[in-house]
N, C-alpha and C positions, 0 to 999 in steps of 0.2 A: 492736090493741096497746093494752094501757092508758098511763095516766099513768104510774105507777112505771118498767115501761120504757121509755117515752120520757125520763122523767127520767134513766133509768140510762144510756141512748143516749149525751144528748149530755153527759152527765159523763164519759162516757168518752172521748168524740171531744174533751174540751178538758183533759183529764190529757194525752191521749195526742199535744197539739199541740206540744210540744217536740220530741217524737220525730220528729216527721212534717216539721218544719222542717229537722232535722238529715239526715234521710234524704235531702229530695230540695233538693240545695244549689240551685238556680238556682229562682228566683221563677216562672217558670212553671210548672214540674212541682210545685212546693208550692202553688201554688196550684190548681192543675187537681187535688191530693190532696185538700185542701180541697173544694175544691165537689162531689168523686164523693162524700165523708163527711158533705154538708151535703143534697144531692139523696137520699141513701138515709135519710138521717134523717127527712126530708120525706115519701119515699116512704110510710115506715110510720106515720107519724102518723095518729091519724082528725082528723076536719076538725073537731070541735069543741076540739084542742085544737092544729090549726097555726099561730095567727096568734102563741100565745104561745110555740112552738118557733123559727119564724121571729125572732121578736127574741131570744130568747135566741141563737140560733145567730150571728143578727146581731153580735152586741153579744161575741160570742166570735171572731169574724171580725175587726173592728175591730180590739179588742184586741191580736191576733194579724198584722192586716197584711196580710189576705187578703180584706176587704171595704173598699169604700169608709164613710167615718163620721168623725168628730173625735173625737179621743184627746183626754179631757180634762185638763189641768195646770193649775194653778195656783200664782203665788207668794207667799211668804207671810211678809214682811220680817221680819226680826227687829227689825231698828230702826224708827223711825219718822224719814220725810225730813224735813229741815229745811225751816220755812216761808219 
């Protein structure tokens, strides 16, 4: 499998993660969706280009709720405190 489809793989598996949350309402079956979409993406990967599928899938997981990682937020005052 090239890079191109890999790239198209998991563009699609992170379009298509709304859908996939909505379809399966209780957090284990969405997530057990999750990981069958995240193992077949792995599967067809070659090995020179899984460590950077890996984080991106990661980092799509996250996001999503379906991997462990920190959601990052920040605040960002409008004012400034008084001293």
């Amino acid at each position: 499998m090239s890079e191109f489809e890999v790239d198209a793989a998991i563009a699609q598996l992170e379009v298509e993660m709304h859908d996939l949350q909505h379809l399966h309402r209780d957090l284990f079956s969405y997530a057990n969706a999750w990981a069958v979409r995240h193992d077949a993406i792995l599967a067809m990967t070659p090995g020179d280009l899984r460590i950077s599928a890996e984080r991106r899938l990661h980092r799509i997981g996250v996001r999503w709720g379906v991997a462990t990682g920190v959601r990052m937020t920040g605040q960002f005052p409008a004012l400034k405190l008084p001293a």
